[in-house]
GUTORKE-833095 format. One record per residue (C-alpha): x, y negated, z; residue in three letters. Coordinates in Angstrom, 3 decimals, padded with zeros to 6 digits. Example, Ala and Ser with C-alpha at 12.3 -4.5 7.8 and 13.67 -1.06 7.14 Angstrom:
# residues 2
> 012.300_004.500_007.800_ALA
> 013.670_001.060_007.140_SER
END
This chain:
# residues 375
> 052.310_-052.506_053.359_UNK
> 053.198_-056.198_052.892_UNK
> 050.876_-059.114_051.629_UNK
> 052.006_-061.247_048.441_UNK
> 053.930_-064.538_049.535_UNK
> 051.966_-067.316_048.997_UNK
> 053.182_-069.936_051.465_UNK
> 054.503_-071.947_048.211_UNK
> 050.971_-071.452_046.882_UNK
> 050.118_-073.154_050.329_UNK
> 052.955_-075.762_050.835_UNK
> 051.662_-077.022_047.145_UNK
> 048.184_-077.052_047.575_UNK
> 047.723_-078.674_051.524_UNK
> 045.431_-075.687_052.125_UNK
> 045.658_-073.544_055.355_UNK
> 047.114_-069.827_054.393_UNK
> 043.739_-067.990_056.269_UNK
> 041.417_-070.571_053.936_UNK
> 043.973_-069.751_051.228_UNK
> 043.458_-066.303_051.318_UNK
> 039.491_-066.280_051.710_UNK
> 039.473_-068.589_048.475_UNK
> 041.774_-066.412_046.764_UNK
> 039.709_-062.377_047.873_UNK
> 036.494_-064.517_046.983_UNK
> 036.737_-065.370_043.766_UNK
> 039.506_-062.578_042.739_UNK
> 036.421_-060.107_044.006_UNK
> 034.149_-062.073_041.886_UNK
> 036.225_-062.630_039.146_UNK
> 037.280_-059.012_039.034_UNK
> 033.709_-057.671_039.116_UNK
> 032.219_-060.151_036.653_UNK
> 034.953_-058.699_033.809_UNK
> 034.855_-055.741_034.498_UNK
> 031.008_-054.853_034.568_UNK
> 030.457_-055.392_031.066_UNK
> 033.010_-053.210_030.197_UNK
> 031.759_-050.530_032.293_UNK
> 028.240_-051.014_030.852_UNK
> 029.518_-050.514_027.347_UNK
> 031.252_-047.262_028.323_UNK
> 028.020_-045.882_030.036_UNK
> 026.039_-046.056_027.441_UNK
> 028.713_-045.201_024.356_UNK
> 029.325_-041.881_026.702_UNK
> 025.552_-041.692_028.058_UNK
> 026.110_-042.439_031.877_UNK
> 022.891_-043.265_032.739_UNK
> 020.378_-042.836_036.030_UNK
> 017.451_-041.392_034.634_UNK
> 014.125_-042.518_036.101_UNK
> 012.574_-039.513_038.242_UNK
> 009.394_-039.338_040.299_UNK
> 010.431_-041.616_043.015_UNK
> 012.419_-044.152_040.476_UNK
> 011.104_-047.826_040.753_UNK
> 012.452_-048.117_036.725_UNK
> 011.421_-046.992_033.850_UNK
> 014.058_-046.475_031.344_UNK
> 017.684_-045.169_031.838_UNK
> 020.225_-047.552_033.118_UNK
> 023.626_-047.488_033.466_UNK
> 024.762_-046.794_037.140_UNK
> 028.340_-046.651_037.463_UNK
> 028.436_-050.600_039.029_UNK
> 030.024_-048.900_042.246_UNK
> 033.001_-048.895_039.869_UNK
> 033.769_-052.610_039.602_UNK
> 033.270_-053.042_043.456_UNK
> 035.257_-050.223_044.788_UNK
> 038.172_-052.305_042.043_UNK
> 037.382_-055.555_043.323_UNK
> 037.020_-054.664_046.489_UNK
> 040.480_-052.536_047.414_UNK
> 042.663_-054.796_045.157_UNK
> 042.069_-058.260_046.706_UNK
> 041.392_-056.582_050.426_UNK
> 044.805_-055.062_049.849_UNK
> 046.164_-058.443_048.759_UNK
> 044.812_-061.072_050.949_UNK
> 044.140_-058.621_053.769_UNK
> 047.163_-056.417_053.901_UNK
> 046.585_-056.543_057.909_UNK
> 043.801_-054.382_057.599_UNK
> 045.521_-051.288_055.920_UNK
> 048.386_-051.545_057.893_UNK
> 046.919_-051.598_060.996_UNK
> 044.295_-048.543_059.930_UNK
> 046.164_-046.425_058.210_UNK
> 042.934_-044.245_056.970_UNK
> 041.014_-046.916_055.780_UNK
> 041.939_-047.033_052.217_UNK
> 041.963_-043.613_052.380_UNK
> 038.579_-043.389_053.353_UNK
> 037.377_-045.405_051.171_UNK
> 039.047_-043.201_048.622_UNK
> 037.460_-040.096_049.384_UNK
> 034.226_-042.189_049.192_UNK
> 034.565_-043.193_045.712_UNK
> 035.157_-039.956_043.955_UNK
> 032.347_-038.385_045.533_UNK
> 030.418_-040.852_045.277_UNK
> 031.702_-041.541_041.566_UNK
> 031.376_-037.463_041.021_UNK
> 027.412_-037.611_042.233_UNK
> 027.239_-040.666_040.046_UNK
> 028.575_-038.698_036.852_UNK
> 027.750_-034.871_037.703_UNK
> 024.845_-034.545_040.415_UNK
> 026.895_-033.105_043.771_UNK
> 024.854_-031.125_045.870_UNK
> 023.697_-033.044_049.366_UNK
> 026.124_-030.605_051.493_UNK
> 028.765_-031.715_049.557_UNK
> 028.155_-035.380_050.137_UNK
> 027.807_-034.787_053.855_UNK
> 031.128_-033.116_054.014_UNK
> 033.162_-036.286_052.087_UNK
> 030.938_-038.178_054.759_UNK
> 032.210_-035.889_057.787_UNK
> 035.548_-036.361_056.522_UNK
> 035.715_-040.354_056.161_UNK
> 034.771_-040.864_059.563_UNK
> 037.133_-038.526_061.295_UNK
> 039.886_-039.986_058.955_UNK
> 038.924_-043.595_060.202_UNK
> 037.535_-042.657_064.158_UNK
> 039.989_-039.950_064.660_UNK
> 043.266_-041.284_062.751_UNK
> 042.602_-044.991_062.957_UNK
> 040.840_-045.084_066.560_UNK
> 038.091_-046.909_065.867_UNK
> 035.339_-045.583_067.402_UNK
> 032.328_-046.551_069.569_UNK
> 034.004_-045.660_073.017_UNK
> 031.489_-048.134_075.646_UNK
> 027.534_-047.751_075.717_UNK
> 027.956_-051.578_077.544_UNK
> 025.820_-050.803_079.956_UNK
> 022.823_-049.326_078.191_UNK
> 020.669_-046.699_079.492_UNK
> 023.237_-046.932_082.680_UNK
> 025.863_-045.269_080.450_UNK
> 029.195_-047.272_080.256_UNK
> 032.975_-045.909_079.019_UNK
> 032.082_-042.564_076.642_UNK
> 034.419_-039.354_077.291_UNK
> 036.694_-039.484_074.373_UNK
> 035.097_-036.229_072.370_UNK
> 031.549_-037.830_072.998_UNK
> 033.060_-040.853_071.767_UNK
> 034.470_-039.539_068.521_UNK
> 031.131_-037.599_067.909_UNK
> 028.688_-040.105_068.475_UNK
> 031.254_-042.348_066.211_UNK
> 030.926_-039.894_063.340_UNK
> 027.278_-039.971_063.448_UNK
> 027.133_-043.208_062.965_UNK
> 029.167_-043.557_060.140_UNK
> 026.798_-041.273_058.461_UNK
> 023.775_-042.602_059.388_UNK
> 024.744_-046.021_058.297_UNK
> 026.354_-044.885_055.009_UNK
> 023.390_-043.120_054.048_UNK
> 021.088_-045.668_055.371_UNK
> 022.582_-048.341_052.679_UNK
> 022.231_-045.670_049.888_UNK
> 018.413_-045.195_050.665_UNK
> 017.599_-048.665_050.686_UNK
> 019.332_-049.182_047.232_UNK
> 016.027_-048.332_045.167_UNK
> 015.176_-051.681_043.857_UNK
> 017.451_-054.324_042.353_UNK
> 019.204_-056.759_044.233_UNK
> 018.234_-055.289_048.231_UNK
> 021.196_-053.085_048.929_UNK
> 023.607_-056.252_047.618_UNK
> 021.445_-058.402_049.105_UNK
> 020.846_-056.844_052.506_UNK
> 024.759_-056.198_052.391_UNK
> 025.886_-060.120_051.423_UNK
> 023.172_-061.100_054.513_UNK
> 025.243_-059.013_056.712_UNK
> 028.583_-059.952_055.437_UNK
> 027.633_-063.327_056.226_UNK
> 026.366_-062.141_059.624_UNK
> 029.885_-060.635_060.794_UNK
> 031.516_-063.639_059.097_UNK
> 029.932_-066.177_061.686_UNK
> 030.527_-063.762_064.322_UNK
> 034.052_-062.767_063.523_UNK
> 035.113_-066.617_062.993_UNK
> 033.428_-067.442_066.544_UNK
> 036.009_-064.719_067.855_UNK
> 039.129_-065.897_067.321_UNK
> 042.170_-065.806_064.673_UNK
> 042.570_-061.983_065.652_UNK
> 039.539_-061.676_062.703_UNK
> 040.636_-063.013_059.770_UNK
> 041.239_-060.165_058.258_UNK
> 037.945_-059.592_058.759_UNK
> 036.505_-062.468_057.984_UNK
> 038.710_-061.837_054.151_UNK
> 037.275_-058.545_053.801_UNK
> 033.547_-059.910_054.007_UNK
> 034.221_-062.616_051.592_UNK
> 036.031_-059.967_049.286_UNK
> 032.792_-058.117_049.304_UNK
> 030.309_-060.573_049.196_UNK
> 032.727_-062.038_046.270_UNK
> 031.996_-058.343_044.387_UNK
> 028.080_-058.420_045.083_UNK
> 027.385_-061.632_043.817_UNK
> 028.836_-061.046_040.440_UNK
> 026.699_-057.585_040.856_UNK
> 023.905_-058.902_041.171_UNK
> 023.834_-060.986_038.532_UNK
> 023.928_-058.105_036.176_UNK
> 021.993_-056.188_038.643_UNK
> 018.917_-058.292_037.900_UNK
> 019.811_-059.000_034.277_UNK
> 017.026_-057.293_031.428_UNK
> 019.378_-057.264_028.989_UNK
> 022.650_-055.716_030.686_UNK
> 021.104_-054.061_034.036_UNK
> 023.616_-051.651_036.312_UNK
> 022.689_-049.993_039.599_UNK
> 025.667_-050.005_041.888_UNK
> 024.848_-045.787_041.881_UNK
> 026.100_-043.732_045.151_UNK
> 029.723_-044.747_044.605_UNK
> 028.654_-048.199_045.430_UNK
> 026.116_-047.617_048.312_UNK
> 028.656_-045.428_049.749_UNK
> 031.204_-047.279_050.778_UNK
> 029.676_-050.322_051.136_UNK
> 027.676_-048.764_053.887_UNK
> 030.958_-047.164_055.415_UNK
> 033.178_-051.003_055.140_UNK
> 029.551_-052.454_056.922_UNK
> 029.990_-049.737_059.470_UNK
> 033.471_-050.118_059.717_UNK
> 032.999_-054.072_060.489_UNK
> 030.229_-053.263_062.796_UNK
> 032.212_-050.779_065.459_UNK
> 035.374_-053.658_064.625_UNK
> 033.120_-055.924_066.336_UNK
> 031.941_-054.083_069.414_UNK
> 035.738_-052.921_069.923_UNK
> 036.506_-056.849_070.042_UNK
> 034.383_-057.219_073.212_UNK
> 037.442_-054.031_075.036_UNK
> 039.998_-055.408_074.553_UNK
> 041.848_-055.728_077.648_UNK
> 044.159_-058.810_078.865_UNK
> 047.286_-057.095_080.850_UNK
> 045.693_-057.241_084.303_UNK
> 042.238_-055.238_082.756_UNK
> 039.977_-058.138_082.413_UNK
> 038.479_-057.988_078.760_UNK
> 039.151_-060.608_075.894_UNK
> 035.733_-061.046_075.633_UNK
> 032.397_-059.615_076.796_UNK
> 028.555_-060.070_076.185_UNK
> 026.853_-057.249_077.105_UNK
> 023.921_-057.376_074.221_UNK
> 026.999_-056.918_071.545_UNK
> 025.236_-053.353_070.741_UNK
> 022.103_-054.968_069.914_UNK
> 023.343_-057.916_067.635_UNK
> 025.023_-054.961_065.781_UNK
> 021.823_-053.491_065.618_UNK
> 020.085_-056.802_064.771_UNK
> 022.439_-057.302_061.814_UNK
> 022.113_-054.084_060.174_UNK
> 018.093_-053.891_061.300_UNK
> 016.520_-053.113_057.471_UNK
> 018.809_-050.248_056.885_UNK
> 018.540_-048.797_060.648_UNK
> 014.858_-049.493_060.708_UNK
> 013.685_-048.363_057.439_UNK
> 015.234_-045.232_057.416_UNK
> 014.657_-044.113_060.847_UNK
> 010.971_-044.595_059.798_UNK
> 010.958_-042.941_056.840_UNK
> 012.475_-039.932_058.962_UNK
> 009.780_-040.269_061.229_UNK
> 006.795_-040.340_058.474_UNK
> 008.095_-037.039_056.669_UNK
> 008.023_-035.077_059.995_UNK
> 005.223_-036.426_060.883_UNK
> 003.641_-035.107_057.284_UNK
> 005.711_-031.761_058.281_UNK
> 007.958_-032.513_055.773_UNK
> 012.122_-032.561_056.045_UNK
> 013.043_-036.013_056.785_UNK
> 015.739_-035.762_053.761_UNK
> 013.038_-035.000_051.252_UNK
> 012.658_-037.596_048.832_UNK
> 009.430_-039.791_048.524_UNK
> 008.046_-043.552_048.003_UNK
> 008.086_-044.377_051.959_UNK
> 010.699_-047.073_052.226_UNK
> 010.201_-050.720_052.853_UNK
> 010.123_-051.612_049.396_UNK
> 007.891_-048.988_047.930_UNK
> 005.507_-050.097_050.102_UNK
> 006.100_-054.148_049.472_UNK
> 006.026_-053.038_045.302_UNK
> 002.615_-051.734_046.124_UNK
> 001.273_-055.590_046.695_UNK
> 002.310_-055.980_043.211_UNK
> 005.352_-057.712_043.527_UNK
> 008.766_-058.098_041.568_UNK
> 011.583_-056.222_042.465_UNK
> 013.493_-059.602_043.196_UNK
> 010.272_-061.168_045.452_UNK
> 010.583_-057.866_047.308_UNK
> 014.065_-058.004_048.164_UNK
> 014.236_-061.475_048.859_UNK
> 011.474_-061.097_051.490_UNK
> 013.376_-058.167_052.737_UNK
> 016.681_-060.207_053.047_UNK
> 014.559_-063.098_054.670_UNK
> 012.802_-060.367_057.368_UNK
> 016.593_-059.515_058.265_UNK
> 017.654_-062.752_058.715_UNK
> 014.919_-063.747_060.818_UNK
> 016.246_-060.674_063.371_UNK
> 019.503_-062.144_063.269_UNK
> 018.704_-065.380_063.984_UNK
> 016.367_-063.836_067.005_UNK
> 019.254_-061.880_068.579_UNK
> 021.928_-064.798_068.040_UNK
> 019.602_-067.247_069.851_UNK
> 019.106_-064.756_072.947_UNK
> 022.323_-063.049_072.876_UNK
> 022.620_-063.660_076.707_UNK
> 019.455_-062.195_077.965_UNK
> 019.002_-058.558_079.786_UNK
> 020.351_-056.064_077.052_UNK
> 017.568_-053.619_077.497_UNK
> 015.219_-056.323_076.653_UNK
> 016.695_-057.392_073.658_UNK
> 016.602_-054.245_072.365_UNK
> 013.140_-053.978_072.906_UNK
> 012.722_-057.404_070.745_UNK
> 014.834_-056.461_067.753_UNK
> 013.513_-052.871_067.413_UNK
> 009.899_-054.497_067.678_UNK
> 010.758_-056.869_065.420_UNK
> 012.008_-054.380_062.653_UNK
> 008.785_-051.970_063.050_UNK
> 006.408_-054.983_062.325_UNK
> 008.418_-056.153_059.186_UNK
> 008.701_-052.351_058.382_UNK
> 004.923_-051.585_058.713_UNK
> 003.708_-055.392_057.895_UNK
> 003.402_-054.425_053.682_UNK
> 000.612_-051.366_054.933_UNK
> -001.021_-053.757_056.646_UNK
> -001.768_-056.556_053.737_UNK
> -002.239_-053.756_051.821_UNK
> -005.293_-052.427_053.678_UNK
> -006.020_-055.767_054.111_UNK
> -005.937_-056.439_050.629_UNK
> -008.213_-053.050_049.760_UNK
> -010.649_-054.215_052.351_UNK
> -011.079_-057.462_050.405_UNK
> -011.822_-055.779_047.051_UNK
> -014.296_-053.071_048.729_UNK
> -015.896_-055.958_050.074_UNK
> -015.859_-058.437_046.978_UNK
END
C-alpha cells in the first residue's frame, strides 16, 4: 500500500511532510465526519434506526445511533492516506478493524447476541496479536515476571484487547464520555509517541485522525436538535485502535539496538498505559466487582458505572463527563510526573487514584443525604 504524493503539496506550502500529514488526517477526519453525520441522521430516522431507551438508558426518547458510521469512514480513509505506514507494516489492522465494524454495525441495526460479539472480538485480536505480532510479550519487571512465553504472550494479549474494547463500550452511556475519555487519551499517546522519536508518526497521525472524527462527533453528540450515539460500531473499534496504540507503546520500550541493548526503557511504561486508559480500566473492573459481590454475573446490565452514579448528584450529562475527563487527566498527569519511581509503587498510586475518583460520587452522595436528613 502506498501513501498519496504530496511532496509538491509540501515544496509549495514550506510545511514539514509529518506536520503536513497530521494537518491533512485532522481536518479530513473532521471534515469527513461533520458531512457525513447529518446524512446518516436523516437515514436513521427515514428507515427508523434508532436506540431505544431501556431500563438502564440515561435518555429518554429514541435517538439515532449509527454515529460509529461516520468514524469508522473518517477514520480508515485518512489513516489509510496520511498513514499508509501503519497498514503496511500490520497487515491485519484494517482488517480488524473491518470485522469490528460489521458486527458492531450488525448489533447496531439487528441486536447480535453477546457470544457473537465475543467471537468478532476473539477474532480481531488474534488477526492483529497473532498475524501482525503485536502483542504484550514483557511484564517489565512486575510481580518479578519479565519476557512472557510466546503462547502466554498471545493469550494474555487477546484478553486485553477484549477487556479494553468492551471497557470503552460500557463507559459510552452518557453523551460526550466515551469521545471524550477517548480524545483525552489520544492526546495522551500523542505527547508520548512525539517524545519517542520519528519511528511514531504514524502514530502520532492516527491519534489526530481520530481525535479529528470525535470532535465533529461530539458536536452532534451533545446537540438537542440532531443527537447520535456513536452505538457499538463506534465504541468498538475505538476501544480496539486505543488498545492497539497502547501495546504500540509498550513494544517501543523492546526494541533492541543490534548488540541487545533496548531503544528505550522505563520500567513504569505498564503503568502509564494503565494511567492513560484509568476510567475505562477502573470503572469497569468495579462494576465487575459490585455485581459479584450482589451475586450477580458481572456482564449483567445495571446503573453501577461512574456516571450513573455522578447523574445521581443531579448533574448534566456534559458536567458529568467533563469531570470524568478531568479525573483522568489528573492520573495522567500523576504518572507522567513520577514515571521514574519503583514500578510497583506507582501502580499502587494510579490504581488508588482511580478507586477514589470511581467511588468519590457515593460519597457526596451520602454526604449530600446526610445533609437533608439533618436539615
Amino acid at each position: 500500500m502506498e501513501g498519496f504524493d504530496i511532496r509538491s503539496i509540501k515544496d509549495f506550502l514550506g510545511i514539514d511532510s509529518f506536520y503536513l500529514k497530521c494537518i491533512i488526517g485532522f481536518l479530513g477526519s473532521f471534515l469527513l465526519t461533520y458531512v457525513s453525520i447529518p446524512k446518516i441522521i436523516r437515514v436513521s430516522y427515514k428507515k427508523n434506526l434508532m436506540a431505544t431507551p431501556k431500563e438502564r438508558s440515561s435518555h429518554i426518547r429514541k435517538t439515532p445511533n449509527l454515529g460509529g458510521i461516520s468514524i469508522f469512514y473518517s477514520v480508515t480513509i485518512m489513516s489509510s492516506i496520511c498513514a499508509y505506514e501503519l497498514f503496511s507494516s500490520y497487515i491485519f489492522l484494517f482488517s480488524a478493524i473491518i470485522v469490528l465494524f460489521f458486527i458492531g454495525l450488525m448489533d447496531d441495526i439487528l441486536v447480535v447476541s453477546p457470544n457473537k460479539k465475543f467471537y468478532a472480538q476473539i477474532v480481531t485480536a488474534l488477526m492483529i496479536s497473532v498475524g501482525s505480532n503485536v502483542r504484550i510479550g514483557h511484564f517489565f519487571g512486575i510481580f518479578g515476571i519479565n519476557l512472557l512465553p510466546y503462547w502466554f504472550s498471545i493469550l494474555f494479549t487477546v484478553i486485553v484487547f477484549i477487556f479494553l474494547i468492551n471497557a470503552f463500550n460500557l463507559i459510552d452511556g452518557i453523551d460526550g464520555l466515551a469521545s471524550g475519555i477517548a480524545i483525552l487519551v489520544c492526546g495522551a499517546f500523542i505527547v508520548t509517541f512525539w517524545r519517542l522519536g520519528a519511528i511514531n508518526h504514524p502514530m502520532i497521525v492516527l491519534s489526530l485522525t481520530i481525535i479529528g472524527s470525535l470532535l465533529a462527533f461530539i458536536r452532534f453528540n451533545f446537540s438537542k436538535k440532531y443527537k447520535i450515539f456513536m452505538g457499538d460500531t463506534g465504541s468498538m473499534i475505538i476501544g480496539f485502535l486505543l488498545s492497539f496504540m497502547g501495546i504500540k507503546f509498550l513494544n517501543l520500550f523492546l526494541l533492541q539496538y543490534p548488540y541487545g541493548a533496548p531503544v528505550y526503557w522505563i520500567q513504569t511504561a505498564p503503568a502509564i498505559v494503565i494511567a492513560i486508559l484509568i476510567i475505562p480500566i477502573i470503572d469497569t473492573l468495579g462494576v465487575f466487582v459490585i455485581r459479584l459481590f450482589k451475586g450477580h454475573s458481572p456482564f449483567k446490565a445495571d446503573k453501577n458505572h461512574m456516571h450513573h452514579r455522578y447523574l445521581r448528584l443531579g448533574l448534566s450529562h456534559k458536567q458529568v463527563s467533563i469531570i470524568i475527563v478531568i479525573e483522568n487527566a489528573i492520573v495522567i498527569l500523576v504518572a507522567y510526573f513520577l514515571r521514574h519511581i519503583e514500578v510497583h509503587l506507582l501502580l499502587a498510586i494510579i490504581l488508588s487514584l482511580g478507586i477514589i475518583f470511581s467511588f468519590l460520587p457515593l460519597l457526596l452522595y451520602k454526604k449530600i443525604n446526610l445533609i437533608k436528613s439533618d436539615s
